[in-house]
N, C-alpha and C positions, 0 to 999 in steps of 0.2 A: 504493500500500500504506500510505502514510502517514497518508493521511486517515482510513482504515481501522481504523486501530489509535487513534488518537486517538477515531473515533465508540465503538471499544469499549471508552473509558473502563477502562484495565489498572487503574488505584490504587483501583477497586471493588473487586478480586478480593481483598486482605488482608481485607475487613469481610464478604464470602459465602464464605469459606474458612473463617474463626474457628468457624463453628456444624459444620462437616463435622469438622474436627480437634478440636473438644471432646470431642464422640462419638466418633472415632477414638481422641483421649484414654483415655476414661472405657471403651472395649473393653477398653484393652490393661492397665488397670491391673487388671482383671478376668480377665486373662490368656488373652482371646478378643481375636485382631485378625490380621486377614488382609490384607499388603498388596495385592491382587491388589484386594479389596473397598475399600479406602482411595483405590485409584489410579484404578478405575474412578469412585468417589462424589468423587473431584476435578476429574475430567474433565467428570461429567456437569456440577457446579456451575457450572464457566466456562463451559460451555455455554451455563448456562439465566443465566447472570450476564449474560455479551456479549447476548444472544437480549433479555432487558431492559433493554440498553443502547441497543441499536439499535432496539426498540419504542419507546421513552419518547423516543428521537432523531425517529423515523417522527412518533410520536402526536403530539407536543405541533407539532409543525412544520406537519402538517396540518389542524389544530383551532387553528391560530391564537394561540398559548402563548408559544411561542419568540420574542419581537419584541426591537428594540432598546432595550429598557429594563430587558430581564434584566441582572443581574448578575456572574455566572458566566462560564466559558467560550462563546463560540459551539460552537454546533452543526453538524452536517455539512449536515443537510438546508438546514434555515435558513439556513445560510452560502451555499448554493450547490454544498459541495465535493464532496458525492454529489447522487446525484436520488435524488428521493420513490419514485421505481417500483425502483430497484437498492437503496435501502434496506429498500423491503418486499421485495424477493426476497430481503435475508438476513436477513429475519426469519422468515421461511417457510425457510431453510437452516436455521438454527438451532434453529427449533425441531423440523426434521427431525431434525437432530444430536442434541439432547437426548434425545428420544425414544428417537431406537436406544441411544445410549449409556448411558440408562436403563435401557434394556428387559435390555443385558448385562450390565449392575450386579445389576439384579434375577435377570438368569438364574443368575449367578455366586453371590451371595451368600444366596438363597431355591432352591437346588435339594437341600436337602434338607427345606425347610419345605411346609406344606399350601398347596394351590392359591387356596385364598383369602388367604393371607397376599401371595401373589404379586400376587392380583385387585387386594388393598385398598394396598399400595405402588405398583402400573403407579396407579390410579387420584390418588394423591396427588404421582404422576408430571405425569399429564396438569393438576391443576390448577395445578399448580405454572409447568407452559408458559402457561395460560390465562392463571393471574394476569398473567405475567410480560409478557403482550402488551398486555392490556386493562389494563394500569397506566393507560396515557395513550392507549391503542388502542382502536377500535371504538365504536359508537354512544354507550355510557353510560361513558366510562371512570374508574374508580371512586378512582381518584388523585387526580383536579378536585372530589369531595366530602369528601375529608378520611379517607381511609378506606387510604391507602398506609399509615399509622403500623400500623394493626393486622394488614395483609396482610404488613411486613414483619418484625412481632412476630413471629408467624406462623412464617411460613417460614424466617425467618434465625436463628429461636430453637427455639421448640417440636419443628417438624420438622426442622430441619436438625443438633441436637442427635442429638434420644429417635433419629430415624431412621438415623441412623448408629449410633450404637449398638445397635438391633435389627438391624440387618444383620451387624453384626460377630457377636451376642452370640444375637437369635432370645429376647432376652426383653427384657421391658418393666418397668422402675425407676421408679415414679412419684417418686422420688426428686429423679432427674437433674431434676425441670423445674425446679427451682432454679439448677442452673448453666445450664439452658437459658435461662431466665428471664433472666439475666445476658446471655446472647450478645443475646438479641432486642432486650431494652431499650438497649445499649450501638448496639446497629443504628439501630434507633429512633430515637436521638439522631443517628447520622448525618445521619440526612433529614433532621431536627428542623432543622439547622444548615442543611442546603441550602434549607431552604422561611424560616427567618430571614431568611437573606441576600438569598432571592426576594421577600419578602413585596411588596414596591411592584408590581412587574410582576407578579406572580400577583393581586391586587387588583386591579389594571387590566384583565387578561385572562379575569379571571372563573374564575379557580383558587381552589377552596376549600379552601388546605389548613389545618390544625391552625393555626397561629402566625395565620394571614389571619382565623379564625374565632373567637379569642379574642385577637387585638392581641401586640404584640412583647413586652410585659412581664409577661403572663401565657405566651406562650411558652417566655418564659426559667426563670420559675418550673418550667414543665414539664418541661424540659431539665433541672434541677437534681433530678428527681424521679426522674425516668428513670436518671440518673446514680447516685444514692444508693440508688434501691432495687435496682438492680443488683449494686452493690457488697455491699449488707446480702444480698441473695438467695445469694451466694458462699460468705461467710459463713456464714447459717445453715444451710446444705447439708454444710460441714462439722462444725459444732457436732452433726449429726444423724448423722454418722458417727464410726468410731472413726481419727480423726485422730492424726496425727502431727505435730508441730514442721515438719517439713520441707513439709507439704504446705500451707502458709500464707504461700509464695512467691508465689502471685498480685498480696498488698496491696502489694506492690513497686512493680506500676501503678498504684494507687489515686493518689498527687501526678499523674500523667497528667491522669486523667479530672476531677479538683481543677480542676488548671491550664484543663485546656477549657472548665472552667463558669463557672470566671472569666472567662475571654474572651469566652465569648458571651453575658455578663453585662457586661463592659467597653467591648466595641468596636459601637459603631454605625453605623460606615461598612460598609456592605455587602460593598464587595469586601476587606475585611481580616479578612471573617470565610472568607473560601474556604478559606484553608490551614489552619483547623481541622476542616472536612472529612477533610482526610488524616490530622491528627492523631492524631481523632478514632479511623478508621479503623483507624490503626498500634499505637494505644492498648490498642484490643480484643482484636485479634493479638498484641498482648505479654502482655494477659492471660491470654488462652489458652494461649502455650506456657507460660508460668510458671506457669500452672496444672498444663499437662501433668506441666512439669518436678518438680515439686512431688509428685505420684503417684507419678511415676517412682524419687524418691529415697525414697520411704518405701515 
């Protein structure tokens, strides 16, 4: 069970939580929020979070990625500690699990909406599983060209924001993509940091990510960009609202996400950038519930 819980990477789940509980957030301060709809769009997440864990563990392990010159933690597959064939069987568990556990997110929270609202959520369902395999999975996997940064803009931002809030609420704020914006990019830099810290072995293995494709020090600039316009996107999403004093608890994290750009501005030893990954991670989730909290008091 051990190896288990280690291949599914648990200190992911604060950075794919932060976009479900924004939206959660931004229902309730709207005074539409249904835990039953919160509880199921938590579940699905870890879901389809572990299901990407254990693909990107699968993908990179069989495509030759994962070698002794990464960085990072080892791997399960690569280690040895699972096999290749019991890790794709839970990836196929998984994304079984997503599914259904989507499909009753959906049942629950669209049964009094039109049938296409249902069609076009199951369907933002199923890519959501896709991405989540074909990160590092399948013939052309779209991670190895540089193209995870946008899939996890994407998902960890745009949809995992506006869509929980149309589930709670059944109406669409073109407002929110500013704080959506925030989660994605804050996400973003997650990886930004993991593919820093890979850069030597992902060069060597023929991984094409962001940092590999414009060198470490335009990396770090991007990381700095990612950082700042996230913070500025929070921001002006309030300034567009009728704000409160109290709901400008968020900038509280702002020295956080400072602190992290320094770091991956300062340190060049690869493995002493790892624990800015979590940082980073916890960083985002502080911003979110202080954001919450923020709502909550005004």
């Amino acid at each position: 069970m051990k190896k288990w819980i280690e291949a599914a990477r648990l200190r992911t789940l604060p950075l794919a939580l932060s976009s479900i509980l924004m939206g959660c957030f931004l229902a309730a301060a709207h005074n539409q929020f249904s835990w039953t709809v919160a509880i199921l769009a938590i579940v699905t997440t870890i879901f389809l979070q572990v299901l990407s864990n254990f693909a990107n563990d699968y993908g990179d392990a069989i495509n030759g990625k994962d070698t002794e010159a990464r960085q990072g933690p080892h791997r399960a597959v690569q280690s040895g500690a699972i096999s290749a064939r019991a890790m794709r069987n839970a990836v196929i568990l998984f994304a079984v699990l997503s599914l259904v556990s989507g499909i009753g997110l959906l049942y629950e929270a669209l049964k009094d909406a039109t049938f296409q609202s249902f069609l076009a959520f199951l369907g933002l369902g199923v890519l959501a599983i896709i991405a989540a395999i074909t990160y590092t999975a399948g013939k052309r996997p779209y991670g190895y060209e540089g193209l995870g940064d946008l899939s996890v803009f994407i998902f960890f931002g745009w949809v995992g924001v506006l869509g929980a809030y149309y589930l709670h609420t059944k109406i669409f704020d073109s407002t929110l993509l500013l704080p959506a914006t925030s989660c994605g990019l804050f996400a973003v830099g997650v990886l930004n940091i993991n593919n820093i810290r890979d850069i030597e072995s992902d060069t060597l293995t023929g991984k094409h990510s962001v940092p590999v494709r414009i060198g470490r020090d335009k990396a770090v600039v991007y990381h700095w960009i990612l950082l700042t316009v996230g913070m500025f996107s929070s921001i002006v999403y309030l300034l567009f609202t009728d704000w409160t004093w109290s709901q400008w608890t968020f900038v509280l994290s702002f020295p956080l996400f400072i602190k992290n750009g320094l770091s991956v501005n300062r340190l060049t030893n690869p493995k002493e950038l790892d624990p800015y990954l979590k940082q980073m991670a916890l960083s985002t989730l502080l911003f979110v519930i202080l954001f919450g909290i923020g709502l909550w008091m005004s």
